[in-house]
PASEFI-466217 format. One record per residue (C-alpha): residue number from 1; x, y, z. Coordinates in nm, 2 decimals, always signed. Layout:
N
NUM / X / Y / Z .
...
This chain:
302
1 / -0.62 / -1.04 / +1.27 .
2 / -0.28 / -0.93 / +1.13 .
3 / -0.37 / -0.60 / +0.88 .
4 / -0.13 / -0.53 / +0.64 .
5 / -0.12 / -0.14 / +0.60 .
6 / -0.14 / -0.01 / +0.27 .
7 / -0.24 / +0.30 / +0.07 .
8 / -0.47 / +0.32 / -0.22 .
9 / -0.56 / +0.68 / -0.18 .
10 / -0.31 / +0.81 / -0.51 .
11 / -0.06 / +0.66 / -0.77 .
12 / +0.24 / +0.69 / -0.56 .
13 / +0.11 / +0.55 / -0.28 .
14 / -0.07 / +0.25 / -0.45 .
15 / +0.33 / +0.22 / -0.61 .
16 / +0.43 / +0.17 / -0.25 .
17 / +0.13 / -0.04 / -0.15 .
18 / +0.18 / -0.31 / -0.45 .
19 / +0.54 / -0.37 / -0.36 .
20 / +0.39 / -0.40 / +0.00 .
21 / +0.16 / -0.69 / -0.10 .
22 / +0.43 / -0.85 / -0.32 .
23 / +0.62 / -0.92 / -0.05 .
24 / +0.34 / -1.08 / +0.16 .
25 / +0.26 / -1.28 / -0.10 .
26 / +0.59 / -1.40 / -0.19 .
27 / +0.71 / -1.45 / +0.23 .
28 / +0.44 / -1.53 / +0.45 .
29 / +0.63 / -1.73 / +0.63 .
30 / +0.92 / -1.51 / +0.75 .
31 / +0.91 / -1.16 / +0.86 .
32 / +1.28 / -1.14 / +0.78 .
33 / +1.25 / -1.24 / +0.43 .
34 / +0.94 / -1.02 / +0.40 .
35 / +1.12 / -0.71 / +0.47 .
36 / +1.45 / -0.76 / +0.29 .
37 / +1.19 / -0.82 / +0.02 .
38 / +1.04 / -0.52 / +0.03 .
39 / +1.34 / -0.26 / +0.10 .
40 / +1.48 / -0.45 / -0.17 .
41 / +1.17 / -0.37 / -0.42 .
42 / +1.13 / -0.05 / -0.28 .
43 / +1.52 / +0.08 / -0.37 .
44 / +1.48 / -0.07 / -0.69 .
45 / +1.17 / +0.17 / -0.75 .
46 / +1.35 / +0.44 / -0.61 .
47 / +1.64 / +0.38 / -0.82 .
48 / +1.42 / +0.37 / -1.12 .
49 / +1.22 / +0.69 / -1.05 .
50 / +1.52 / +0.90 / -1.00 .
51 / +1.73 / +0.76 / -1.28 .
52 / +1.40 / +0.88 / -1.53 .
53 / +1.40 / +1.20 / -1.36 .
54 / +1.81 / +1.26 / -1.39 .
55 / +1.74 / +1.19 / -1.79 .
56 / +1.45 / +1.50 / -1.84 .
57 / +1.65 / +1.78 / -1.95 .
58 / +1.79 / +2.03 / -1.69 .
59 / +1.52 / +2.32 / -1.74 .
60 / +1.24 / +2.06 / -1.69 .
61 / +1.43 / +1.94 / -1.38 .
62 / +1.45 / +2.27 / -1.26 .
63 / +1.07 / +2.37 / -1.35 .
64 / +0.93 / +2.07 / -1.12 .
65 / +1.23 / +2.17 / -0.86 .
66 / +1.05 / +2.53 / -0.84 .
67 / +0.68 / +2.34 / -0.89 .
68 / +0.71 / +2.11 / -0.54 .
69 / +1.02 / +2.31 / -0.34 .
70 / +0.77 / +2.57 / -0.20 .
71 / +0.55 / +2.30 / -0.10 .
72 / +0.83 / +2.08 / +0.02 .
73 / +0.98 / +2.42 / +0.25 .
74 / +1.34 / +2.35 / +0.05 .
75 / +1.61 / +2.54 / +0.01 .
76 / +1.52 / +2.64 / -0.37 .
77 / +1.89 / +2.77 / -0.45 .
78 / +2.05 / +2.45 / -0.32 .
79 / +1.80 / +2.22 / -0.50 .
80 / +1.89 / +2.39 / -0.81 .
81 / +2.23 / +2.39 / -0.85 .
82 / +2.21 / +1.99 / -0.84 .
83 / +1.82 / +1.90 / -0.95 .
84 / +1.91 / +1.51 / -1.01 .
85 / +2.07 / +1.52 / -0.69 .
86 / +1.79 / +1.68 / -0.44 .
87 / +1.57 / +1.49 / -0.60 .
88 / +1.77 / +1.16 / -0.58 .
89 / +1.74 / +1.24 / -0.20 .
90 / +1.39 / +1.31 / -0.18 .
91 / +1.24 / +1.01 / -0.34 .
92 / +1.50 / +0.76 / -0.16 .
93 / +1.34 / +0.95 / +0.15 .
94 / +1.02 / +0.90 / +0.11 .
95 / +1.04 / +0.56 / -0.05 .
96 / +1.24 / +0.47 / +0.24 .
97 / +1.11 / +0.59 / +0.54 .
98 / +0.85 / +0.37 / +0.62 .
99 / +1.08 / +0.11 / +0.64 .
100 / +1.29 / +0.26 / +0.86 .
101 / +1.45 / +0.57 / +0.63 .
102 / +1.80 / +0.52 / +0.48 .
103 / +2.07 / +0.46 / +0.71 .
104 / +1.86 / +0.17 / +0.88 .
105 / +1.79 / +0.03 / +0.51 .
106 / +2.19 / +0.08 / +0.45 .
107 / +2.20 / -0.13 / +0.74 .
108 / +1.95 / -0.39 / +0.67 .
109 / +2.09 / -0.47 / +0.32 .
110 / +2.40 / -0.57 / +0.44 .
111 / +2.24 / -0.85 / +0.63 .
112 / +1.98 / -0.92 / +0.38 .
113 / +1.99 / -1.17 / +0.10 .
114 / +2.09 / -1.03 / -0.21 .
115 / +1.83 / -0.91 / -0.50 .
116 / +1.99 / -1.23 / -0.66 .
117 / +1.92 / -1.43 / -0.37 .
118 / +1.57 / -1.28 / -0.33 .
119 / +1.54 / -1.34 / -0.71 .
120 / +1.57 / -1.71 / -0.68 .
121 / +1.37 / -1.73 / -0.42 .
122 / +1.08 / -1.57 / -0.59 .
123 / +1.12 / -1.81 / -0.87 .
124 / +1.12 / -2.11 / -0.65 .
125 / +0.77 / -2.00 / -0.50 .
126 / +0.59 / -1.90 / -0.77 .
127 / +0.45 / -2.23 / -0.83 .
128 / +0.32 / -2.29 / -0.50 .
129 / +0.17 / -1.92 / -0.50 .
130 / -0.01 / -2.01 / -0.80 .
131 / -0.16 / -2.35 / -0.67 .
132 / -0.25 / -2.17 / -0.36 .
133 / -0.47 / -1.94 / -0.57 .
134 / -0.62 / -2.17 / -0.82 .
135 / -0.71 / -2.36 / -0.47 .
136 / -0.91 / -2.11 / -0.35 .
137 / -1.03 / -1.95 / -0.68 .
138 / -1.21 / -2.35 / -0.70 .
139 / -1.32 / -2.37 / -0.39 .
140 / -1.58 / -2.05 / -0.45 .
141 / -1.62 / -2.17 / -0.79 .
142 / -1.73 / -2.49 / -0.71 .
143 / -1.96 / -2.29 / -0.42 .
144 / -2.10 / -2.03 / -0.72 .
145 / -2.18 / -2.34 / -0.88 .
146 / -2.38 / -2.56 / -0.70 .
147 / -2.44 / -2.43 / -0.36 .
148 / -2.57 / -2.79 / -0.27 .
149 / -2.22 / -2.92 / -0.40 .
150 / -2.00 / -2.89 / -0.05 .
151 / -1.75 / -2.69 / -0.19 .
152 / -1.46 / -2.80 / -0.03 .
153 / -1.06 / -2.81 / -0.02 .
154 / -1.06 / -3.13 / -0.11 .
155 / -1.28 / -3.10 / -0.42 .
156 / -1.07 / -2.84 / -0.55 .
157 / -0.78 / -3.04 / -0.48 .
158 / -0.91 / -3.36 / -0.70 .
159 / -1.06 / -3.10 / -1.01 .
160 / -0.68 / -2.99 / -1.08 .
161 / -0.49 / -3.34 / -1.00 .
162 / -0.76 / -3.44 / -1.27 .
163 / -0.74 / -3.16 / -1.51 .
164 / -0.39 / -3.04 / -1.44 .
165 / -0.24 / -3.38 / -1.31 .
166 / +0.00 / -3.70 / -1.38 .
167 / +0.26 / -3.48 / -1.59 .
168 / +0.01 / -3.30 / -1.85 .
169 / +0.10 / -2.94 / -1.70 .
170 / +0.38 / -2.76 / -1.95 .
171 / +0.50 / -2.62 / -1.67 .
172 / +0.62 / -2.95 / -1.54 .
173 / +0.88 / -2.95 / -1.76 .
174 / +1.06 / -2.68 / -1.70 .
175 / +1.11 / -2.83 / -1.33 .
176 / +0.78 / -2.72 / -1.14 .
177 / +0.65 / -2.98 / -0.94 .
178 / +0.35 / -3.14 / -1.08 .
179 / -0.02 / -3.12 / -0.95 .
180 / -0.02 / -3.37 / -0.71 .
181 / -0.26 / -3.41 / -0.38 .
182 / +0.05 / -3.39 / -0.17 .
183 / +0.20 / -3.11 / -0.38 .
184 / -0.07 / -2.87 / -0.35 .
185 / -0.12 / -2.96 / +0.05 .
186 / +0.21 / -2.83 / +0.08 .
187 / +0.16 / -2.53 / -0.09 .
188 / -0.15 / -2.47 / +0.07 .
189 / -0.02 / -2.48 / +0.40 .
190 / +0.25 / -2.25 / +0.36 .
191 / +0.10 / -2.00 / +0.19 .
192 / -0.28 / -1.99 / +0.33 .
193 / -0.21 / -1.71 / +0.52 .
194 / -0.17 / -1.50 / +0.20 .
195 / -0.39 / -1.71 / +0.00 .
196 / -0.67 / -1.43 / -0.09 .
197 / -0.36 / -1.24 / -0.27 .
198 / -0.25 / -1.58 / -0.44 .
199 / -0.61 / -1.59 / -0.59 .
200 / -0.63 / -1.23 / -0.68 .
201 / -0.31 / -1.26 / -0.89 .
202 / -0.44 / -1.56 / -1.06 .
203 / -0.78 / -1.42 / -1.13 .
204 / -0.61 / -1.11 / -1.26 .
205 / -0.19 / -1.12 / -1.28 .
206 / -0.15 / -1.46 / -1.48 .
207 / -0.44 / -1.47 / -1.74 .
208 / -0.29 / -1.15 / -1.87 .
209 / +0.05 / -1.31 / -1.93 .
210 / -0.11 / -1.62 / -2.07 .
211 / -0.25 / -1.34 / -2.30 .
212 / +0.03 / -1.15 / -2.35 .
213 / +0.30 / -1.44 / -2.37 .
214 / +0.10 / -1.72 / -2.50 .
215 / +0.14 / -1.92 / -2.18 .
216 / +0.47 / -1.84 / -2.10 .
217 / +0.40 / -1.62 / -1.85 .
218 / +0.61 / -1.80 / -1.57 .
219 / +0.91 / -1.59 / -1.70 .
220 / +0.76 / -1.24 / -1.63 .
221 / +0.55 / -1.30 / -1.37 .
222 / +0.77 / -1.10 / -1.08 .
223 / +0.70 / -0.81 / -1.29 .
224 / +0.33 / -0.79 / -1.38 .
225 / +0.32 / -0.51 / -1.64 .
226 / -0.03 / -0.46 / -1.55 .
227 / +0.00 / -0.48 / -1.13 .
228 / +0.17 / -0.12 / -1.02 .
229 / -0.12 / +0.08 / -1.29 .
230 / -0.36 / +0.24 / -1.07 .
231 / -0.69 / +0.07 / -1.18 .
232 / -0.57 / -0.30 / -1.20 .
233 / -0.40 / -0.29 / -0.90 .
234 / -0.75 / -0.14 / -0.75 .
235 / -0.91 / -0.46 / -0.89 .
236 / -0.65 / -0.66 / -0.77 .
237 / -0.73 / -0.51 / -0.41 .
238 / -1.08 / -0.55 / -0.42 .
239 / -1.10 / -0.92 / -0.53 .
240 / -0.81 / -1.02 / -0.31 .
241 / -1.06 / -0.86 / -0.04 .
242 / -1.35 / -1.02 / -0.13 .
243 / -1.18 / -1.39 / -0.14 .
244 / -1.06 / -1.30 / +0.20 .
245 / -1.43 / -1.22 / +0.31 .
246 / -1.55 / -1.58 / +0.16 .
247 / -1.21 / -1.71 / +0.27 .
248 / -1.29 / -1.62 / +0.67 .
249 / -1.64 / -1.67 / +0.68 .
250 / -1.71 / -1.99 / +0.42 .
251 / -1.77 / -2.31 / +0.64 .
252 / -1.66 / -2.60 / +0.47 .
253 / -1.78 / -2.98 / +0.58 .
254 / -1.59 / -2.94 / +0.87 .
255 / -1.78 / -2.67 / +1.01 .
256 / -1.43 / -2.39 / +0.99 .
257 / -1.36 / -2.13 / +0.80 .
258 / -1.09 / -2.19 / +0.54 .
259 / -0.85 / -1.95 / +0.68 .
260 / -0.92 / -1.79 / +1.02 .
261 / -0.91 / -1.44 / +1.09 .
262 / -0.66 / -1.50 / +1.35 .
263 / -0.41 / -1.66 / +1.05 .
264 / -0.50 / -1.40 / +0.75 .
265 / -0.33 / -1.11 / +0.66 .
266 / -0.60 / -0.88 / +0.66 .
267 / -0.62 / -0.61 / +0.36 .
268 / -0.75 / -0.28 / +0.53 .
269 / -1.16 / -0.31 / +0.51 .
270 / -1.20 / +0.04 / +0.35 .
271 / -1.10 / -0.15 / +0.05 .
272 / -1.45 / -0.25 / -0.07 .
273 / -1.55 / +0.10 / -0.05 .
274 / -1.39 / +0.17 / -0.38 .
275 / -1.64 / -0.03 / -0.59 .
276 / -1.96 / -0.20 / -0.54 .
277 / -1.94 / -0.55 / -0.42 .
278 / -1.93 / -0.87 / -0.66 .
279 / -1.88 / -1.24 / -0.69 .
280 / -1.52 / -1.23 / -0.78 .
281 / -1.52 / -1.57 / -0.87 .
282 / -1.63 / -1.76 / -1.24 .
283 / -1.81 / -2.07 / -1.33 .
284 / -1.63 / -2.42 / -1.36 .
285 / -1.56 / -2.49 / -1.68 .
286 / -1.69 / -2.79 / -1.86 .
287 / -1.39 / -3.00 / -1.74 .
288 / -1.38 / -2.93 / -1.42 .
289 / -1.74 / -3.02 / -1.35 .
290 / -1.68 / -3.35 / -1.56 .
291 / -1.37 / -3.37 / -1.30 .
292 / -1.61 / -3.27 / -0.98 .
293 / -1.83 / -3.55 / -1.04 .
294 / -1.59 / -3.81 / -1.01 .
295 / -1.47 / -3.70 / -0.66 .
296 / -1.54 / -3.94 / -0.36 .
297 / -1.50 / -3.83 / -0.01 .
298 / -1.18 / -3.94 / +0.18 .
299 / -1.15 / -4.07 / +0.52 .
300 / -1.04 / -3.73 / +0.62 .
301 / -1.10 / -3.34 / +0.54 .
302 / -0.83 / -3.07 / +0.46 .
C-alpha cells in the first residue's frame, strides 16, 4: 500500500502537507507530473511567505530575527544586517528540502512544465476529479441508505447520468464533458487511485464555493480558500481517510473492494486519531433515490 507521508502535527507543516495531497490528487498518474507539481506549489508558498515577511517593518523583522536565531544556532549579526534576506533563505530551505533542497529544485524546474503548463493541466482535470468524488461519495450514500440496496459503481454511475445527465449540467457549457456512463468510467479509472481525496474535496472543497460563488466555483477551485486553514484541512484528512477505509474494505456485487490497498494512496492511519470516527457520507436526496429506482442491472459490473 503506497503511503503518502504527510504532517498534521502544526500549521506549517499541515501548509506543507495540503500542497502534498494537491498534487496526488491532481497527478496520480505520473510521478513526474506529481513532483513538478509540488515543487512548483511549494516555491510559490515560499515565495509568498517571504515576500509578507520582507513587507513587516524592519524592527519587527529584526525582533523575530532575535526570537528564532538562538533557536536556529545563526549567526545573529549576519541575519541582521539583511532580515528579508536570511529569512528568504530559511523558509526556501525548509520549504524545499524535502523535495530535494534548492539546487536540485533549480534543477528540476528547468525540466519541469511551467506553472502555466501545470496551470492548464489542473484545469483540464478538475472535472474528472470531481466525478471521481461524487462517484464514490454515492456509492456510500447509496450504502448509508439502504444497506439491502447493493450499493454499487454502477448505481452511482446511473443516479448522476440521470440527475446530472444529457446536457443539463452548467458546467457543460463552459466545455466540461457532460455526465455520461463512458465519461465518468474514464474518470474513474484514472483517478481511483486518489479517489478518497476526490471525495473529500467534494464533500468539503466545492460545496463551499457553491456557497461562496453561487456555483461558480470551477474558477477558484485550485485555490480553496478554506483547504490550507488548520481545522478544515484536518476534516478534509479525516474524511478522505474514512472513504478510503469504506473504499478498501466495501465489497460490491462483485465480491472486491472498490480500490485495493495495493492501488490506493494510503493517508498515514494516525489520521483518525484526531477525531472520533463518523459516517462521512449523507443521505440521497429525494432525486437521487427517484433516480436509484429506475436502475437495472447490466450485463456487466464496474
Amino acid at each position: 500500500m503506497p503511503i503518502i507521508k504527510i504532517d498534521v502535527s502544526e500549521r506549517t507543516a499541515r501548509l506543507l502537507g495540503a500542497i502534498r495531497l494537491m498534487s496526488y490528487m491532481l497527478f496520480p498518474d505520473g510521478a513526474k507530473l506529481r513532483l513538478a507539481d509540488e515543487i512548483t506549489l511549494r516555491t510559490i508558498a515560499a515565495g509568498w511567505v517571504s515576500s509578507r515577511f520582507a513587507k513587516e517593518d524592519r524592527r519587527v523583522q529584526s525582533r523575530v530575527i532575535r526570537q528564532i536565531g538562538f533557536r536556529l544556532r545563526t549567526d545573529l549579526a549576519r541575519a541582521l544586517e539583511d532580515p528579508a534576506a536570511w529569512m528568504k533563505q530559511e523558509i526556501f530551505d525548509y520549504v524545499l528540502s524535502p523535495v530535494g533542497g534548492i539546487y536540485d529544485v533549480a534543477l528540476q524546474l528547468t525540466t519541469s512544465p511551467s506553472a502555466e503548463e501545470l496551470d492548464r493541466e489542473w484545469a483540464n482535470r478538475w472535472w474528472s476529479i470531481v466525478y471521481t468524488g461524487k462517484l464514490i461519495e454515492l456509492v456510500g450514500s447509496i450504502q448509508r441508505q439502504d444497506p439491502q440496496a447493493e450499493a454499487s459503481l454502477n448505481k452511482a454511475m446511473h443516479i448522476l447520468c440521470q440527475t446530472e445527465g444529457n446536457g443539463r449540467h452548467p458546467l457543460r457549457q463552459q466545455g466540461f464533458p457532460g455526465v455520461y456512463e463512458s465519461s465518468l468510467k474514464k474518470a474513474w479509472r484514472k483517478f481511483r487511485p486518489v479517489a478518497h481525496l476526490c471525495a473529500a474535496y467534494v464533500m468539503t472543497q466545492t460545496r463551499y464555493h457553491v456557497m461562496e460563488l453561487s456555483g461558480e466555483y470551477c474558477e477558484g477551485w485550485k485555490e480553496p480558500p478554506i483547504f490550507y486553514q488548520n481545522m478544515p484541512f484536518l476534516v478534509f484528512c479525516v474524511v478522505a481517510k474514512l472513504v478510503e477505509t469504506f473504499a478498501t474494505s466495501f465489497l460490491s456485487r462483485g465480491q472486491r473492494p472498490l480500490i485495493s490497498h495495493e492501488e490506493i494512496f494510503a493517508l498515514p492511519a494516525e489520521i483518525l486519531d484526531l477525531v472520533p470516527r463518523f459516517c462521512p457520507f449523507r443521505m440521497l436526496t429525494e432525486e437521487e433515490v427517484a433516480a436509484l429506482h429506475t436502475y437495472r442491472a447490466p450485463k456487466y459490473w464496474v
